[in-house]
C-alpha positions in Angstrom: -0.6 -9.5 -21.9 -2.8 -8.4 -19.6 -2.4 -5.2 -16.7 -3.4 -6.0 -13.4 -4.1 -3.3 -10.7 -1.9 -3.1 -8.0 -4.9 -4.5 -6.0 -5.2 -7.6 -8.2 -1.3 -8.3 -8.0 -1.6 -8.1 -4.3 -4.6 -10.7 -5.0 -2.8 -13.0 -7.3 0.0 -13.2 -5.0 -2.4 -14.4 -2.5 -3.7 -16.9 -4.1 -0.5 -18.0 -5.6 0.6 -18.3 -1.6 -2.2 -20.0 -1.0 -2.3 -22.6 -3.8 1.2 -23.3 -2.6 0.3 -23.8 0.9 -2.8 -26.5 -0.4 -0.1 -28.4 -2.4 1.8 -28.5 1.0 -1.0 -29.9 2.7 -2.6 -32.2 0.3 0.5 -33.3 -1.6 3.9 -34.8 -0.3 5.8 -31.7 -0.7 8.0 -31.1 1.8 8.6 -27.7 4.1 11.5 -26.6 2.8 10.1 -26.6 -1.2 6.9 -24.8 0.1 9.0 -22.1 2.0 11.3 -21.7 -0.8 8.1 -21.5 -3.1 6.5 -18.9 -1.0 9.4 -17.0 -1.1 9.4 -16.8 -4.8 6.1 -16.0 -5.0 6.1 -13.2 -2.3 9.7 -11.6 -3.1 9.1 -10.4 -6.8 9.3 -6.6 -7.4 5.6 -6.0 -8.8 4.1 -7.5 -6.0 6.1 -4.7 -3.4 5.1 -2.2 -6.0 1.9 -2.8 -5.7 1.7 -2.8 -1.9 3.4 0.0 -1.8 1.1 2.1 -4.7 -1.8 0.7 -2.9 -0.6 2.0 0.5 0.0 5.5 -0.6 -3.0 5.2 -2.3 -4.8 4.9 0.5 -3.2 7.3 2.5 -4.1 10.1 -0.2 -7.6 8.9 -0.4 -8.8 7.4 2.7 -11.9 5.7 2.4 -14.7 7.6 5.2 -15.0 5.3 8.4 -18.0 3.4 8.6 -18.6 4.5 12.2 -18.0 8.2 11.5 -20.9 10.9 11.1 -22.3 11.3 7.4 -22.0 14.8 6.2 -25.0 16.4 4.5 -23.8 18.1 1.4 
């Protein structure tokens, strides 16, 4: 089995929500399947775990904003 990062659940789930959405469109599923699909696919466990480890992640290590001053080490 393989281990995804907490950014590549967050990714999955994405494009799990979004393959569900196509079918929606291009298929004859109906609203209430889709929502009750999406919900399956966005109320799992992993996938708040991951939001959440990638949240605090970031929080701990912010990434420098592109508009502020470079530091010369």
């Amino acid at each position: 089995m393989v281990r995804l990062t907490p950014a590549e659940k967050i990714e999955q789930t994405y494009d799990l929500a979004m393959i569900a959405l196509a079918d929606y469109l291009t298929r004859d599923c109906d609203a209430e399947t889709t929502v009750a699909r999406l919900l399956r696919i966005l109320d799992r466990d992993s996938v708040r775990d991951a939001i959440t480890e990638v949240l605090v992640d970031s929080r701990v290590h912010p990434r420098p904003r592109a508009d502020a001053p470079k530091v010369d080490q």
